[in-house]
Backbone as a ProteinNet text record, in pm:
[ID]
protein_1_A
[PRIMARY]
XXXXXXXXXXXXXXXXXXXXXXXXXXXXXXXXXXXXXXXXXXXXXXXXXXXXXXXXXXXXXXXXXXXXXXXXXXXXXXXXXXXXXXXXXXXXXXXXXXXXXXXXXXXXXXXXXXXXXXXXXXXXXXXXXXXXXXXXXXXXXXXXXXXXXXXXXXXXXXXXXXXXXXXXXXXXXXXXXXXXXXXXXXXXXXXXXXXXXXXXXXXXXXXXXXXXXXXXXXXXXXXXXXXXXXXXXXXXXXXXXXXXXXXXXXXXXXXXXXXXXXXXXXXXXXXXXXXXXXXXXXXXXXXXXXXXX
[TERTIARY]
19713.8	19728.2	19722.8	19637.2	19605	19764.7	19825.3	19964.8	20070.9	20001.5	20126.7	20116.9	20020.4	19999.6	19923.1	19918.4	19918.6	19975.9	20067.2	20151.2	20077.8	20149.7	20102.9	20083.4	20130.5	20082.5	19949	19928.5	19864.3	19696.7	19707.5	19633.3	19554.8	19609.6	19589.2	19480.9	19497.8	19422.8	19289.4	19279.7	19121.1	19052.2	18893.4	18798.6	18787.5	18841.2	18845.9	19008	18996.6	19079.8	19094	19174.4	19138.5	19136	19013.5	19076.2	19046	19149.8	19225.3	19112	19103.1	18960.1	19045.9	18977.7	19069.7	18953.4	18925.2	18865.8	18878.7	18988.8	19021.3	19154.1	19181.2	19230.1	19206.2	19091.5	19039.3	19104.9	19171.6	19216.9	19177.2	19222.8	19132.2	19184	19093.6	19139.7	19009.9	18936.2	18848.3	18776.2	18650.8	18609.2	18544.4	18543.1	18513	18373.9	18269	18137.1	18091.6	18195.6	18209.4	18249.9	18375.6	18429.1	18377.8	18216.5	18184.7	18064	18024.3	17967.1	18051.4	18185.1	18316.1	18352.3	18369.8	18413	18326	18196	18037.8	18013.1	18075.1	18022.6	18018.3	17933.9	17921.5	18079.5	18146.2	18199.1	18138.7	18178.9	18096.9	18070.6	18130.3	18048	17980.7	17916.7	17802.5	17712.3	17698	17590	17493.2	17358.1	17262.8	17260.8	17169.2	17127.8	17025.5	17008.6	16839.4	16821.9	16673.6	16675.6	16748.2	16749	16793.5	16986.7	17026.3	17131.5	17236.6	17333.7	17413	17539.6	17623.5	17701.8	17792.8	17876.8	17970.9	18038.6	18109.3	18264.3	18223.5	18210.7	18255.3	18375.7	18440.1	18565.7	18658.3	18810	18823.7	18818.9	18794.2	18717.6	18535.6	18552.3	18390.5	18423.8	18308.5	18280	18090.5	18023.5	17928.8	17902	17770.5	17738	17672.2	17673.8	17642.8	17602.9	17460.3	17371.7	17400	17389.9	17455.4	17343	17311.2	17213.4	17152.4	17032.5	16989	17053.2	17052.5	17076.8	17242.6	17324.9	17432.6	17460.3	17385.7	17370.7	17482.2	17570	17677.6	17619.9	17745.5	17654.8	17643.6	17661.6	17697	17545.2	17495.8	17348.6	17431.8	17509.3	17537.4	17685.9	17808.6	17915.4	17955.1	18068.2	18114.9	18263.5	18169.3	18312.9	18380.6	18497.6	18570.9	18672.4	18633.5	18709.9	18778.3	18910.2	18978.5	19041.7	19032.6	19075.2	19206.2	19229.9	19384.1	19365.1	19446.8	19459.7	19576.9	19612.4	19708.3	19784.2	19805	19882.5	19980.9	20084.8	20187.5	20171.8	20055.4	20014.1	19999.8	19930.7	19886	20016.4	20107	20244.4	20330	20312.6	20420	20313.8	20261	20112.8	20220.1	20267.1	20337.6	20412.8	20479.8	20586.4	20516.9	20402.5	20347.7	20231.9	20211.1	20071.8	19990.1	19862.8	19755.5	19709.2	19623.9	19582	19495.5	19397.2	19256.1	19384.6	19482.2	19591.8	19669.4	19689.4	19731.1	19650.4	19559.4	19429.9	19411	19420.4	19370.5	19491	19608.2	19691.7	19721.9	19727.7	19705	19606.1	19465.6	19337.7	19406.6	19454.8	19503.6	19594.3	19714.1	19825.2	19721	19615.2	19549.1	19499.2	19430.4	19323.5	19462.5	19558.3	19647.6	19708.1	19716.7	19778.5	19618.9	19491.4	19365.8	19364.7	19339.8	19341.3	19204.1	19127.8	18961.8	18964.7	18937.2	18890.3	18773.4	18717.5	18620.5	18671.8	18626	18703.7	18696.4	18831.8	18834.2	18770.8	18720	18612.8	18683.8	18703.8	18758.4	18849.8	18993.6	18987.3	19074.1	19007.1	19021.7	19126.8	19161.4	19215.6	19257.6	19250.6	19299.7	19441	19469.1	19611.7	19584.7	19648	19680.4	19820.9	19905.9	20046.6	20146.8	20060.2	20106.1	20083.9	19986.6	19967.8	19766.9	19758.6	19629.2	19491.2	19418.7	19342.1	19185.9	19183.9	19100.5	19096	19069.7	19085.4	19005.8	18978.6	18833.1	18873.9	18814.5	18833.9	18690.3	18640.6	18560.7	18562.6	18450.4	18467.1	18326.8	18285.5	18166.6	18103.6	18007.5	17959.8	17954.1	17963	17965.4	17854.1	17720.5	17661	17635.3	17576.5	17493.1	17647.2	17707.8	17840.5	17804.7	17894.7	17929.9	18104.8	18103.6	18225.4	18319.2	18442.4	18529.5	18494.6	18491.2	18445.3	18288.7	18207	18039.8	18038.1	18132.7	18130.6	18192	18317	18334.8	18261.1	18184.4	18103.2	18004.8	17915.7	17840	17825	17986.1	18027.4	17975.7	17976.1	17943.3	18083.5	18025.2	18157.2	18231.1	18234.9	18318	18286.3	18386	18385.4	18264.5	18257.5	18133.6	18009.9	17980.1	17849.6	17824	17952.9	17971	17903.2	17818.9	17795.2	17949.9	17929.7	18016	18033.7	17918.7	17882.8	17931.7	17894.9	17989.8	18129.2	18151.4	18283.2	18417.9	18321.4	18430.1	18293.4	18256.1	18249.3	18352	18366.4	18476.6	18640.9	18624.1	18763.1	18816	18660.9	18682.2	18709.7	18624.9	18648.8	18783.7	18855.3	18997.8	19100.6	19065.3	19146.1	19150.8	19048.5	18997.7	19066.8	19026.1	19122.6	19287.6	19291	19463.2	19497.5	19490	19521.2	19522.6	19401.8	19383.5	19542.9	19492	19636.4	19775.9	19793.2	19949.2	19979.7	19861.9	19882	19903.2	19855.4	19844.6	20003.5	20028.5	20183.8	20307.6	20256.8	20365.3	20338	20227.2	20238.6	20343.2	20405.7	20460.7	20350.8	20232.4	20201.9	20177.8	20236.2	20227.6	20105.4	19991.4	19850.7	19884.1	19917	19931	19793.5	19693.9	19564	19451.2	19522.4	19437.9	19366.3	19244.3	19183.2	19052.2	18966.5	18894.8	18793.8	18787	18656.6	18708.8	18773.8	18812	18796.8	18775.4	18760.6	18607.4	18589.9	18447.8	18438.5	18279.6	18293.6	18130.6	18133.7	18043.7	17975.2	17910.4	17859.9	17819.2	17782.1	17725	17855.3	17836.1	17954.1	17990.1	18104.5	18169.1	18202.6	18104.3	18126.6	18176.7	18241.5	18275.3	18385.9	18373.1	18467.4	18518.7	18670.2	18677.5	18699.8	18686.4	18749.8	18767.2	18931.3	18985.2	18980.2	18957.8	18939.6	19007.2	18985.7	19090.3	19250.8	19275	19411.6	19526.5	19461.1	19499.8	19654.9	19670.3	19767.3	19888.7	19867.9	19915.3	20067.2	20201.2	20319.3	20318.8	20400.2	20429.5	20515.5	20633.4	20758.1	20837.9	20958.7	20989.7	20941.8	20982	20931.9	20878.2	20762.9	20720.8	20821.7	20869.7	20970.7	20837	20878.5	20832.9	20759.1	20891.5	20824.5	20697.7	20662.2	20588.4	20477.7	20467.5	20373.9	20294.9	20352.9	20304.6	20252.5	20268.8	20223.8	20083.7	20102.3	19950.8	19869.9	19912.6	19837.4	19802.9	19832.4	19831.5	19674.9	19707.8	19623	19410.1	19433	19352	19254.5	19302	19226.6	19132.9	19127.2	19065.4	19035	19037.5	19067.6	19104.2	18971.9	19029.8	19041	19074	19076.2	19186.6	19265.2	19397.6	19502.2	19545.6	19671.3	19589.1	19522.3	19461.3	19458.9	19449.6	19440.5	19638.2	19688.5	19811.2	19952.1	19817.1	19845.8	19864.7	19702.7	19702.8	19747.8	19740.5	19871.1	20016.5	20057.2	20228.5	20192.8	20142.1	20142.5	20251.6	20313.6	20431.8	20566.9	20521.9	20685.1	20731.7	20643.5	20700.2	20687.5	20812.9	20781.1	20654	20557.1	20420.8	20456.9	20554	20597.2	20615.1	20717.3	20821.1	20721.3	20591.7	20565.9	20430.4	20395.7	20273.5	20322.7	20444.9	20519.3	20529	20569.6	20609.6	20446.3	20338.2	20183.6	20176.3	20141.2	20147.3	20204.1	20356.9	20388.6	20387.6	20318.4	20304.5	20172.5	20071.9	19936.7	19901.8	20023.9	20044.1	20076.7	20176.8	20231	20159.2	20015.3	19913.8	19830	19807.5	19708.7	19747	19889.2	19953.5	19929.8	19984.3	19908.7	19813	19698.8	19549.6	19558.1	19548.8	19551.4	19625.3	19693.3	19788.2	19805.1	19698.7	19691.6	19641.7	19482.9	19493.1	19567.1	19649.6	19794.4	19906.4	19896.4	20058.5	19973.1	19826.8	19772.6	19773.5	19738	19761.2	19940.6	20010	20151	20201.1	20120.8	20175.8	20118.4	20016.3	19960.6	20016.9	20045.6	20115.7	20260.3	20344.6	20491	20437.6	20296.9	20289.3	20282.6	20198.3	20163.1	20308.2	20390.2	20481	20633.4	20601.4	20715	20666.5
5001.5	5039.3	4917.1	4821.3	4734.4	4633.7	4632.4	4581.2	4632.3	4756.2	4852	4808.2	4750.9	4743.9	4620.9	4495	4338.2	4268.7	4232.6	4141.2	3961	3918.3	3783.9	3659.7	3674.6	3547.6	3640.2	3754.2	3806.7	3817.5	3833.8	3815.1	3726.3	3586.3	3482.4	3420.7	3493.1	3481	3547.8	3599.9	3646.2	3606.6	3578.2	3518.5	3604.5	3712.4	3775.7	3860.9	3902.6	3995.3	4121.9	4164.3	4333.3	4402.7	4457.4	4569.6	4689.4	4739.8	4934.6	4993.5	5107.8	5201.9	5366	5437.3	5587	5692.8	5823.6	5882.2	6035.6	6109.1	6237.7	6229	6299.8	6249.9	6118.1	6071.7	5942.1	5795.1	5743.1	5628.6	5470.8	5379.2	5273.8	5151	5042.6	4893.1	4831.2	4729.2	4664.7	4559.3	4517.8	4375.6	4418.4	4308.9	4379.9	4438.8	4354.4	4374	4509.9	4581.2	4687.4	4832	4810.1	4920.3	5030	5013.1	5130.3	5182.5	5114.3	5178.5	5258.6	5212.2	5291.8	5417.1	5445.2	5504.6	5597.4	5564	5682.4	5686.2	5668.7	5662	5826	5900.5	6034.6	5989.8	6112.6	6119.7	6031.2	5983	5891.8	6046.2	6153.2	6224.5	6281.2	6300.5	6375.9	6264	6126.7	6040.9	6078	6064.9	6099.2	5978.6	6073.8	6016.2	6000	5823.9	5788.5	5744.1	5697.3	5652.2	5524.2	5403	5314	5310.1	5411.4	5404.2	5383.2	5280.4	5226.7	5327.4	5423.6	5449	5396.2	5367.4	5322.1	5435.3	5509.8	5598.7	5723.9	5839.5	5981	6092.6	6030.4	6133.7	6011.7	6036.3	6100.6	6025.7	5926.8	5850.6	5817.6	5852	5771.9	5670.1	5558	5402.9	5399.5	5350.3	5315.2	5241.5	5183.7	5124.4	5206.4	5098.9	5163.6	5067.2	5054	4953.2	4932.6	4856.2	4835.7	4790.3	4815.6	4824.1	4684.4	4659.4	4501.3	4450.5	4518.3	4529.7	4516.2	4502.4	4491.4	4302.5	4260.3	4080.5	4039.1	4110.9	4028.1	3970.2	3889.3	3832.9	3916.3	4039	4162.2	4232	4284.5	4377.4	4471.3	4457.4	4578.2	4579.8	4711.2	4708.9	4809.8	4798.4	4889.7	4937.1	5103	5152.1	5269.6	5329.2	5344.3	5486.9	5614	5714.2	5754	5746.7	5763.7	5920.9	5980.6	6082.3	6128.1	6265.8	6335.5	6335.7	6251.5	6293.2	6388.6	6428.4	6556.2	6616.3	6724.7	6796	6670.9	6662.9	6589	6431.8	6399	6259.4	6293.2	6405.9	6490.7	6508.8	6570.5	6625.3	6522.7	6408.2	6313.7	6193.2	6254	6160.1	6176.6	6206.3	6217.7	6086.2	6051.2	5922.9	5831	5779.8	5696.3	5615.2	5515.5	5470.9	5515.5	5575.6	5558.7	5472.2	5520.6	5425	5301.7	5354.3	5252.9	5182.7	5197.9	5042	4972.4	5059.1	4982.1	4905.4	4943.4	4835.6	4721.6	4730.6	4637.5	4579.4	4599.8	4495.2	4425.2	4487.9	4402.8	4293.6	4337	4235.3	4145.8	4147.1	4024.2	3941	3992.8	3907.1	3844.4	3893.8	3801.9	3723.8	3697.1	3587.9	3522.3	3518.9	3470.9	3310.7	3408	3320.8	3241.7	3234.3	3168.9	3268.7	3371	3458.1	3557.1	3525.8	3578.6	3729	3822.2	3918.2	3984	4043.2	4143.4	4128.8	4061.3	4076.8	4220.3	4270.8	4370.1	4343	4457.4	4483.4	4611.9	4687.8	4800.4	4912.2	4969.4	5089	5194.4	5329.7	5455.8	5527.3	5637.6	5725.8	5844.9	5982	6107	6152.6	6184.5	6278.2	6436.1	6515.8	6650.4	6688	6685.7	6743.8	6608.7	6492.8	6409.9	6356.1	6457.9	6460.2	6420.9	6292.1	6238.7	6330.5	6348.4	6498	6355.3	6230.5	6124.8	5987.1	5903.3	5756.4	5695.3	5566	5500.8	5334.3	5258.7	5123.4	5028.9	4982.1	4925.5	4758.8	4705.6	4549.3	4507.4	4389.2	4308.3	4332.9	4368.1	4402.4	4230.3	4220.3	4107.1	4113.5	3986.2	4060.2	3919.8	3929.5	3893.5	3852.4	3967.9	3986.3	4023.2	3982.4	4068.4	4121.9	4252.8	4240.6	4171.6	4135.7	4089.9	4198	4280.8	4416.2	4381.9	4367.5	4310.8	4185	4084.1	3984	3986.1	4051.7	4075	4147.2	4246.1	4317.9	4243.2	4145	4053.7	3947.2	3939.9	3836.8	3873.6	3794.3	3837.8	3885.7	3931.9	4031.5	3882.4	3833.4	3728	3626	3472.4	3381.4	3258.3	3337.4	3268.5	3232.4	3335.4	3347.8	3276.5	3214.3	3129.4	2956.2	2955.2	2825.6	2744.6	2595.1	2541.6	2568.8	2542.5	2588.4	2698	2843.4	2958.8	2962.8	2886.1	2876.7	2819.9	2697.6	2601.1	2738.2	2779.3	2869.1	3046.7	3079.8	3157.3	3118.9	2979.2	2942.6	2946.4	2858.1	2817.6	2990	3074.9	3239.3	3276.5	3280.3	3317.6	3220.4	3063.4	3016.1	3056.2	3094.3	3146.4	3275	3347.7	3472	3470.1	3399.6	3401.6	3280.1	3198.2	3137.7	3208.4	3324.6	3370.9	3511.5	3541.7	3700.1	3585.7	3466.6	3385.4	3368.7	3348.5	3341.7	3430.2	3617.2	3674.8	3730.9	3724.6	3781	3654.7	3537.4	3425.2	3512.8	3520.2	3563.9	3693.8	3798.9	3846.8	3990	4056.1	4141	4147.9	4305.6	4397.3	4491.5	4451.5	4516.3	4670.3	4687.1	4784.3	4879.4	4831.5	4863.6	4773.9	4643.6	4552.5	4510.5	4620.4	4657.9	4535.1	4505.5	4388.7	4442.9	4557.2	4605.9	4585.4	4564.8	4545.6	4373.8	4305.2	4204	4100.5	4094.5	4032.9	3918.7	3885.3	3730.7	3674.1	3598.7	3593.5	3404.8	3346	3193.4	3172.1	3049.3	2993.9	2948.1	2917.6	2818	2686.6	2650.7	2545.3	2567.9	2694.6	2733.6	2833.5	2958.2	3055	3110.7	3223.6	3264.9	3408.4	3439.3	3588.5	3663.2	3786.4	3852.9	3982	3963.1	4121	4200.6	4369.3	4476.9	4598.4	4692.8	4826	4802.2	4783.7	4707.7	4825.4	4962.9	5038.6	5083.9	5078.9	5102.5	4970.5	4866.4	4738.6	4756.5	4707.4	4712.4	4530	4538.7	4396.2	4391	4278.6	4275.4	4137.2	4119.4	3987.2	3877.4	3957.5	3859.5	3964.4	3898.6	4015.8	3966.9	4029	3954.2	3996.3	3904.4	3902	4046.4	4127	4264.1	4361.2	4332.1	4406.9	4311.3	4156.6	4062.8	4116	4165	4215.7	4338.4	4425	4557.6	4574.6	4446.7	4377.8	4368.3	4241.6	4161.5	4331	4328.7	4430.6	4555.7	4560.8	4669.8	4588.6	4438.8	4386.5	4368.1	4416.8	4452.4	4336.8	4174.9	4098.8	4101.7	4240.2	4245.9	4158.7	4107	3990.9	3874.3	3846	3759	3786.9	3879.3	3917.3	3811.8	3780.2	3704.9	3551.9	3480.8	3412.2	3353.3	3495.3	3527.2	3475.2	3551.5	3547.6	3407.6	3328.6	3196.7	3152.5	3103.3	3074.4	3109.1	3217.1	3247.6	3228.4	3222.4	3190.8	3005.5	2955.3	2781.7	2718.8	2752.6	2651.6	2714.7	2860.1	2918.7	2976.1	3099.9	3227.7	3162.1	3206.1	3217.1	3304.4	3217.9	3311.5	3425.2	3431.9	3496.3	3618.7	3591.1	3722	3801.5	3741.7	3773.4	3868.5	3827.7	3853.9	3972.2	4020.9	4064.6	4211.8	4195.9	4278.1	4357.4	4294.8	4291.9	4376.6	4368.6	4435.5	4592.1	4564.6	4699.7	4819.3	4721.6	4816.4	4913.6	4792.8	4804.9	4941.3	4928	5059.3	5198.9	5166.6	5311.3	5317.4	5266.2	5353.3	5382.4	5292.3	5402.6	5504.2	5530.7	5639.8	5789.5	5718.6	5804.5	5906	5802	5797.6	5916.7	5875.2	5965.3	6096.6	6113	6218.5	6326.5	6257.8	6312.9	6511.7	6473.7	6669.6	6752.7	6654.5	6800.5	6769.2	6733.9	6701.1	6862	6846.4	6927	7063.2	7061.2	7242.6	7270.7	7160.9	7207.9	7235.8	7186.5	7192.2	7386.7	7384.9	7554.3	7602.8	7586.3	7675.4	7708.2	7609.3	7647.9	7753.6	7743	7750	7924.9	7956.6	8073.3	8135.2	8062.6	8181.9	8164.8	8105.7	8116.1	8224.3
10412.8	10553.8	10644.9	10619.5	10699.6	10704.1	10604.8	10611	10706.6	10724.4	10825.3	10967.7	11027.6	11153	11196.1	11136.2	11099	11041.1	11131.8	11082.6	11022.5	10936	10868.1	10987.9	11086.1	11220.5	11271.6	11300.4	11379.4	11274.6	11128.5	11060.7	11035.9	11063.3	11023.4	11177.2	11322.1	11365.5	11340.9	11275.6	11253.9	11149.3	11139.6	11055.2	10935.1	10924.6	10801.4	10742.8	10656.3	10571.5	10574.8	10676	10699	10548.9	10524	10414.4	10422.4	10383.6	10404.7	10321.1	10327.3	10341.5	10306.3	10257.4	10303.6	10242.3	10280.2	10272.9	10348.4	10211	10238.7	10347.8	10482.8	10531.5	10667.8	10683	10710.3	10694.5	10703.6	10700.3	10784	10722.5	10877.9	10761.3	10799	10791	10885.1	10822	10865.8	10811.3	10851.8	10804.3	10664.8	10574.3	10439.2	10403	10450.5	10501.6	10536.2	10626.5	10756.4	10649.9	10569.9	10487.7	10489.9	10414.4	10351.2	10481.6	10580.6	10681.6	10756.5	10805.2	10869.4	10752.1	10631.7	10548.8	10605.1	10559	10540.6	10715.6	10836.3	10958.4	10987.6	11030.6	11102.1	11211.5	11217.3	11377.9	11496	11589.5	11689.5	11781.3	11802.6	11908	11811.5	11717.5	11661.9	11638.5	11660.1	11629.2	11743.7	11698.6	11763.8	11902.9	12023.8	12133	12116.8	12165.4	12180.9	12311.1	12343.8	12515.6	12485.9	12385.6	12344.6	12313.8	12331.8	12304.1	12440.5	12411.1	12595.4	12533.7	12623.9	12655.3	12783	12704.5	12850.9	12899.8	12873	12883.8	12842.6	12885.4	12764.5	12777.5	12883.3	12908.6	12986.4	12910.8	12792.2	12652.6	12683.3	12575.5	12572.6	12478.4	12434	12357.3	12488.1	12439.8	12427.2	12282.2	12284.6	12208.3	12217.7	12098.9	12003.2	11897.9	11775	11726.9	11649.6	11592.4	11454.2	11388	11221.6	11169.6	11010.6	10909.4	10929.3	10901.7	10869.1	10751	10643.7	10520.7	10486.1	10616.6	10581.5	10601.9	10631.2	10652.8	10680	10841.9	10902.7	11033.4	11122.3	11237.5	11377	11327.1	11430.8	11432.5	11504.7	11516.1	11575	11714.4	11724.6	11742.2	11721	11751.7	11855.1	11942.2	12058.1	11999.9	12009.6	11926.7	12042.1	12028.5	12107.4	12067.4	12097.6	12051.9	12181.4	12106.4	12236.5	12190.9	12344.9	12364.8	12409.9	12467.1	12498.6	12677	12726.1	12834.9	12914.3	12854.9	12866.9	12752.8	12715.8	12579.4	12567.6	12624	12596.7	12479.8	12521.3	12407.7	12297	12275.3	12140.9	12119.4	12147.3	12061.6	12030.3	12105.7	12046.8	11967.5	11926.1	11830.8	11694.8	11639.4	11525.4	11550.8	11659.3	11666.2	11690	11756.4	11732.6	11709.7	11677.4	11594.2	11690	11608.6	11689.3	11817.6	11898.6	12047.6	11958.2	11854.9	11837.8	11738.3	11686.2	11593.2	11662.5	11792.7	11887.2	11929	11981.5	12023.2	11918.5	11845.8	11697.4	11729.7	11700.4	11669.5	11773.6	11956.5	12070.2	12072.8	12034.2	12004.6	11902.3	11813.3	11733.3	11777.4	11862.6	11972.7	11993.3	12106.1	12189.7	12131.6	12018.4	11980.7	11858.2	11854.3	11789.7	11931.3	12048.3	12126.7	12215.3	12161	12204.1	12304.2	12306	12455.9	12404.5	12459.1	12445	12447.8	12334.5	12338.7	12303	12271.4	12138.5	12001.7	11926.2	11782.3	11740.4	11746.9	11649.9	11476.1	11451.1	11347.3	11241.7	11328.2	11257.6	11308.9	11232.7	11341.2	11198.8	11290.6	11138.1	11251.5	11167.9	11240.4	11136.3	11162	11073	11188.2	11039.6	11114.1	11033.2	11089.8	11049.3	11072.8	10952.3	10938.6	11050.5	11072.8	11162.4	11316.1	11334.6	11507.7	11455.8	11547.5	11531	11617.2	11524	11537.7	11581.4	11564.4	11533.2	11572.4	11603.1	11614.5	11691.5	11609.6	11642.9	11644.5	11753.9	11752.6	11757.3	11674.8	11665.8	11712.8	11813.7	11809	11828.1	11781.4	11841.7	11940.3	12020.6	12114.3	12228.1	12308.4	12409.7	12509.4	12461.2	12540.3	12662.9	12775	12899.8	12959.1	12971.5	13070.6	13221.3	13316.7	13382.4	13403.8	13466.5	13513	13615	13586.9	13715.2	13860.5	13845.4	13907.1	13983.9	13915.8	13946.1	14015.4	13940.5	14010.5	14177.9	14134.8	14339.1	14398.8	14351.7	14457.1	14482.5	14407.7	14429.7	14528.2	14578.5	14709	14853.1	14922.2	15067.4	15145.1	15246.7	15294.4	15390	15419.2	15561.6	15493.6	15454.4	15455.6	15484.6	15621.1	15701.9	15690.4	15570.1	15474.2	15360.2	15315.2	15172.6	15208.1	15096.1	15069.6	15039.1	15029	15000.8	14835.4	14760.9	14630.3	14598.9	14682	14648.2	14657.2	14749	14782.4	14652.6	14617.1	14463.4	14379	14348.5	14212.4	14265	14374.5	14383.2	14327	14369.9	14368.3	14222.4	14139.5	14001.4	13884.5	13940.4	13898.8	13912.8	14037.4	14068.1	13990.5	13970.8	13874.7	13742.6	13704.7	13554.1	13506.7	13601.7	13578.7	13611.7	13699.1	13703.8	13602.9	13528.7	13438	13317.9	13296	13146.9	13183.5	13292.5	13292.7	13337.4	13355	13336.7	13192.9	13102.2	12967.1	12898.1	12963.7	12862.9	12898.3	12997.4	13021.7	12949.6	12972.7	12922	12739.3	12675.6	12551.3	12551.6	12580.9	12588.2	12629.1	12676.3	12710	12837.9	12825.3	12988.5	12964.2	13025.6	12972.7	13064.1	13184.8	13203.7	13294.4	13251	13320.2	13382.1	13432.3	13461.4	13604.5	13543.8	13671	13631.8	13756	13708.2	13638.2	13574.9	13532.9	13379	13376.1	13192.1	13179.3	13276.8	13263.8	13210.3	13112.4	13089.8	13078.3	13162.6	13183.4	13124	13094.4	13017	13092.4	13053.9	13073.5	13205.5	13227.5	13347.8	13418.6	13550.6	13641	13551	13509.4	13461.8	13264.2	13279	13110.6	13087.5	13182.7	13188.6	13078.4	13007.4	12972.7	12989.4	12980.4	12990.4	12865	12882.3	12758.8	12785.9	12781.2	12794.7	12723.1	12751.2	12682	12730.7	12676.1	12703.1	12670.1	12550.1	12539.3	12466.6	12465.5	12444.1	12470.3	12620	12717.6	12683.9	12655.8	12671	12596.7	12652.4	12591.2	12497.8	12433.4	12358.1	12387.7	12456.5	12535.5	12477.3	12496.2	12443	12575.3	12673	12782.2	12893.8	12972.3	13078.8	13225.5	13263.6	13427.2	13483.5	13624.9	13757.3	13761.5	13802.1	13825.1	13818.2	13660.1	13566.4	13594.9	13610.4	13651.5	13725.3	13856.6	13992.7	13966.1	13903.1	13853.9	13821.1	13722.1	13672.4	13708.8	13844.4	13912.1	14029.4	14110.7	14233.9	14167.2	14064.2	13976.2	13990.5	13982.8	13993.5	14119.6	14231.6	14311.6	14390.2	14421.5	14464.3	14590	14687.2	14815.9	14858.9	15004.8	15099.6	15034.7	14882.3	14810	14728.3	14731.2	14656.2	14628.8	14795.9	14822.5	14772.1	14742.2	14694.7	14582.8	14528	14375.6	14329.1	14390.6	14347.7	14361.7	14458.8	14473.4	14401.8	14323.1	14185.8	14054.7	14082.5	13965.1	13975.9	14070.6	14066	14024.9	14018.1	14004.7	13998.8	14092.6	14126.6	14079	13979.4	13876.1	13905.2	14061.9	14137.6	14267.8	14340.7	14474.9	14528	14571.2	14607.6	14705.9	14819.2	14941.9	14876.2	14774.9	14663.1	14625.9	14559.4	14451.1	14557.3	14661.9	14713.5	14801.4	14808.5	14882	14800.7	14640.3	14569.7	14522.2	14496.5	14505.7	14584.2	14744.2	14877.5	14836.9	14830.3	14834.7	14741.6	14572.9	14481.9	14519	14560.9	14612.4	14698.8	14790.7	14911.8	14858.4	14763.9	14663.4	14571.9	14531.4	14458.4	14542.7	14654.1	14752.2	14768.4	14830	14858.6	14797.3	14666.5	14543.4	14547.2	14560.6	14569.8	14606.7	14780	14907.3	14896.8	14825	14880.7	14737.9	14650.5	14519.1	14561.9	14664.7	14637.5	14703	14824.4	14841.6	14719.9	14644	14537.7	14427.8	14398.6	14359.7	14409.1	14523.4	14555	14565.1	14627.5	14591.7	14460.3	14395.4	14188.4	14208.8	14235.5	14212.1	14282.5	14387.1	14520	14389.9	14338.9	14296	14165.7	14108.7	13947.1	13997.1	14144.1	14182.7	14190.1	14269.4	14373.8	14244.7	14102.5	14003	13938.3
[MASK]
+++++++++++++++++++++++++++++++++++++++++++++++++++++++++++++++++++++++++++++++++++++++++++++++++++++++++++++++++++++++++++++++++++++++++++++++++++++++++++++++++++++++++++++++++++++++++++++++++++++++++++++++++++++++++++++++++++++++++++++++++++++++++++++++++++++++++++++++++++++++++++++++++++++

């Protein structure tokens, strides 16, 4: 299995040897160490709740951790695993055509750390089918810990300029280079992540040691090349408020017209507010037609 959905460049970025696993209809691919704990793992929603236990997510995925044996002597204590769920019938029925979300995730996490692009090492990912349509699927990675989010980190800022040390000021700047350098790379690699909101963004180190590491890669397309367009889609999704157009400075570095590009940002920006806003009349009009058909 692990051949079906790792390719030989994408393999070769990781510290181990995926090996394939199967159990009834259960299937997966993971670190060799890992096998027979993923094989023998309970369901992740039937594992027990403790006060000790971190949940991130439970609808419509559940993200938590999950603590691993002493006795299994890897450099992991704990892993963050990831059952992803149905967000509308329609995903479920066309689950027959394509790979699972958690092999998608796995094989996106390997692009990235193939092209030096910081993620969660994928660890493991299973998945069951029934008659073809995935009834299951699980993505396992390293847990990352004394993070914050891109998300935490801007709310952490002061509201007006006026308030910034000079010090805050070059460690804002040095953050906004960081992140728009790591999302210029991950799009020059050929991915359109698709959900890159700053909360998937993890940052980890002190000022001058910082690193990121993207997650939720579920959603993410693999493209031969990402255009402009889909760039802005990206970027706009990221949310830097009064620090946006800023943001998008630094990322065009000299290759996009910043005007174009900050322009196309702006107005994607407006048509998801729009969205937003106008989401619970699109809702009672959906019932209003479902009533009076």
């Amino acid at each position: 299995m692990a051949r079906s959905f790792i390719d030989d460049r994408h393999r070769q970025a990781l510290p181990y040897v995926p090996q394939p696993f199967q159990r009834g209809r259960l299937c997966g691919a993971a670190h060799p160490a890992l096998v027979t704990f993923f094989r023998d793992l309970p369901r992740i929603d039937a594992l027990p709740v403790t006060p000790d236990t971190v949940i991130y997510m439970q609808r419509p995925n559940l993200v938590r951790e999950v603590a691993l044996p002493a006795s299994l002597e890897v450099p992991w204590s704990h892993l963050v695993v990831k059952r992803f769920g149905w967000r509308g019938r329609q995903h479920y029925a066309f689950s027959p055509l394509k790979r699972s979300r958690a092999l998608k995730a796995y094989s996106t996490a390997c692009h990235l750390l193939s092209h030096q692009l910081d993620t969660p090492l994928p660890l493991g990912a299973l998945e069951e089918r029934d008659r073809g349509f995935v009834t299951y699927n699980v993505l396992a990675t390293e847990a990352i810990a004394d993070y914050v989010t891109l998300r935490q980190y801007r709310e952490s800022l002061p509201d007006g300029p006026e308030r910034l040390s000079q010090e805050m000021s070059l460690d804002i700047h040095d953050v906004l280079q960081l992140a728009a350098d790591y999302t210029r790379r991950l799009h020059d690699s050929g991915i359109w992540h698709r959900d890159m909101v700053l909360s998937n963004f993890l940052m980890t180190g002190l000022p001058g040691q910082r690193r990121l590491y993207l997650v939720d890669l579920n959603r993410a397309y693999r493209l031969p090349g990402v255009p402009m367009l889909l760039r802005a889609f990206d970027i706009a999704r990221m949310d830097w408020q009064a620090r946006h157009m800023q943001f998008v400075a630094l990322y065009c570095a000299g290759r996009y017209p910043v005007a174009l590009m900050q322009a196309i940002v702006g107005g994607y920006g407006y048509w998801r507010w729009l969205r937003r806003w106008t989401r619970p009349l699109r809702r009672c009009l959906k019932r209003a037609v479902g009533i009076a058909s």
